[in-house]
N, C-alpha and C positions, 0 to 999 in steps of 0.2 A: 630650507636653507639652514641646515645645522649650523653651529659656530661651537671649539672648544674653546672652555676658558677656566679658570679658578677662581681668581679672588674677585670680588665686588668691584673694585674700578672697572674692569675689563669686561666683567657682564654688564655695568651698567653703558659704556661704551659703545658693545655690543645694539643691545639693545633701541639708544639713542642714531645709527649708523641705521639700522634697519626702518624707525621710524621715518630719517629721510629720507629711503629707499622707498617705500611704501607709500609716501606723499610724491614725491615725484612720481613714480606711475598709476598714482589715482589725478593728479592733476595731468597727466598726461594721456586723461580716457580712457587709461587700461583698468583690467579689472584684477582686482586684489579680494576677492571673494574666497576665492579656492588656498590663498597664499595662510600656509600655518607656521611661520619661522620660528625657532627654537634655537636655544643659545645654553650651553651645555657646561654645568658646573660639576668638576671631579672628587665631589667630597670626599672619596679615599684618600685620593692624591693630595687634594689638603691637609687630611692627616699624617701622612706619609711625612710629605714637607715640615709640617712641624712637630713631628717626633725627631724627625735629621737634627734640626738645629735643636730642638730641649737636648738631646746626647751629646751632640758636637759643643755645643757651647756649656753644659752641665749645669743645666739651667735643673731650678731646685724645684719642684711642680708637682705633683700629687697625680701618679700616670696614668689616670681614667679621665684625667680632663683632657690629654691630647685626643682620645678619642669623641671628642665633642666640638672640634675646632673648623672641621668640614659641616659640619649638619649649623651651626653657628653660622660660617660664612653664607650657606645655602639658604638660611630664614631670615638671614639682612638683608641679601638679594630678593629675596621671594619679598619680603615687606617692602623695599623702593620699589620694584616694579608692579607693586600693587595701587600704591602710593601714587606713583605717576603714570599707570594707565598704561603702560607699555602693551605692544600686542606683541610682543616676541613671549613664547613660555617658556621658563629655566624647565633642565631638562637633568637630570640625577645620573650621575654615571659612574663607577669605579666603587664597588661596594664593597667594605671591608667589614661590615657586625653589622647584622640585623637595626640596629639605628639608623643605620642609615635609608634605609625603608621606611620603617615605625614612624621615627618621629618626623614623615613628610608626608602622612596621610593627611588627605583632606583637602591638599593646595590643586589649583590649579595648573599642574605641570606632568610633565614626561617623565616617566619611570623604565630606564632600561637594565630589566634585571636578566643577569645571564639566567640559564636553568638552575644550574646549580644554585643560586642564591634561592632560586625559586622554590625550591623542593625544599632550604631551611626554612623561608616563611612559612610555607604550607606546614611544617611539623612543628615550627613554634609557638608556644603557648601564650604569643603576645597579644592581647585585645586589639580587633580593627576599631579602632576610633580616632576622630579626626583629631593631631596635633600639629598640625603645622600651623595655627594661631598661637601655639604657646613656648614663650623664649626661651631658651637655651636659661639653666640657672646663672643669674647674674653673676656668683662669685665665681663659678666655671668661666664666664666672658671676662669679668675683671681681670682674674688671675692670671687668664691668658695674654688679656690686652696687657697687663703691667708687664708681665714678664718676657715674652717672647714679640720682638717689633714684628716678626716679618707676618706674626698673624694682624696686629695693626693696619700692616701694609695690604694682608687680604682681605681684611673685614671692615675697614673705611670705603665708604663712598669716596672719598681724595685719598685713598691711603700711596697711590701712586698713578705716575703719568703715564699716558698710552707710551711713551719713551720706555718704560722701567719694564713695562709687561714683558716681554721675550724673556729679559734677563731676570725676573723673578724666579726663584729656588725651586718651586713648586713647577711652574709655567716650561723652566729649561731643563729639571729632571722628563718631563712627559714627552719634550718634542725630543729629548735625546731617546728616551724608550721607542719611538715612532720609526725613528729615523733608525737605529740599533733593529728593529723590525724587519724593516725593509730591506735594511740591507740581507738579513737571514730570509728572507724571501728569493733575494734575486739571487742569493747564492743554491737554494733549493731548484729556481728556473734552471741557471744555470749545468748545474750536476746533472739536472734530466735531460735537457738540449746538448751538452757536452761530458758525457762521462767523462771519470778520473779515468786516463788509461793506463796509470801508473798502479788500479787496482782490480784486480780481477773479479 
């Protein structure tokens, strides 16, 4: 039972939603043996979002930290739900640099790397060794938490109410790309059920 999401309220959310799914049907005799739920956080897409607003709003930032702001969100999440036992596993998805691989060795989650990403790890010369025990450097989290809210609002446990999820920057950039998607799908169905006959 995938689930997308971004920032830390929404995965922890997630997670908490699935737990009571899980208890109601172990109290209801069924069996949750085979059940592996995963709740899927877009560390690129985090990045993405908070590169928009550091430009949009000219925020003054040192710009190799924006690339640490998803992998950041990801090992807050990964440490609460370590914390609290959760059986949902965070799940990596939208890879934009080699980081975002690297530094999530070792954890216990879901890694889905297109091929293409795949063929970079394999030719890079990064050590496989476990880093998902070790934090994002604090002045990288400070300077992000002081300067830009809406990574705040991703990398708190409360940074926001299941209310704010949809309209989060990050959250409505992605479901616009989805829907932007589909629509270029149904338009491909339709071209081949309906040629143009206006083109030869």
């Amino acid at each position: 039972m995938p689930r997308l999401v971004l920032p830390v309220p929404q995965a922890i959310a997630v997670a908490e939603a699935v737990e009571r799914g899980l208890d109601r049907r172990a109290a209801e005799g069924k069996d949750i043996s085979k059940m592996s739920p995963v709740c899927t956080i877009m560390i690129g897409r985090t990045d993405d979002w908070i590169k928009v607003v550091a430009a949009r709003d000219s925020v003054d930032i040192d710009p190799t930290y924006l690339n640490w702001a998803g992998i950041a969100v990801f090992k807050n999440a990964y440490r609460i739900y370590q914390e609290r036992g959760y059986r949902t596993r965070l799940l990596a998805a939208a890879y934009r640099h080699l980081g975002h691989w690297s530094e999530l060795i070792g954890g216990d989650i879901v890694l889905t790397i297109p091929y293409e990403w795949q063929v970079k790890i394999n030719d890079s010369d990064i050590p496989v060794v476990k880093r998902i025990q070790n934090p994002v450097d604090a002045q990288i989290v400070d300077t992000l938490y002081s300067k830009i809210p809406d990574f705040r609002r991703a990398y708190d446990a409360d940074g926001m109410t299941p209310e704010e999820f949809v309209g989060y920057g990050a959250t409505a950039r992605t479901l616009r790309a989805f829907i932007a998607a589909a629509h270029d799908l149904m338009a491909v169905v339709r071209d081949f059920m309906l040629p143009n006959p206006d083109v030869k």
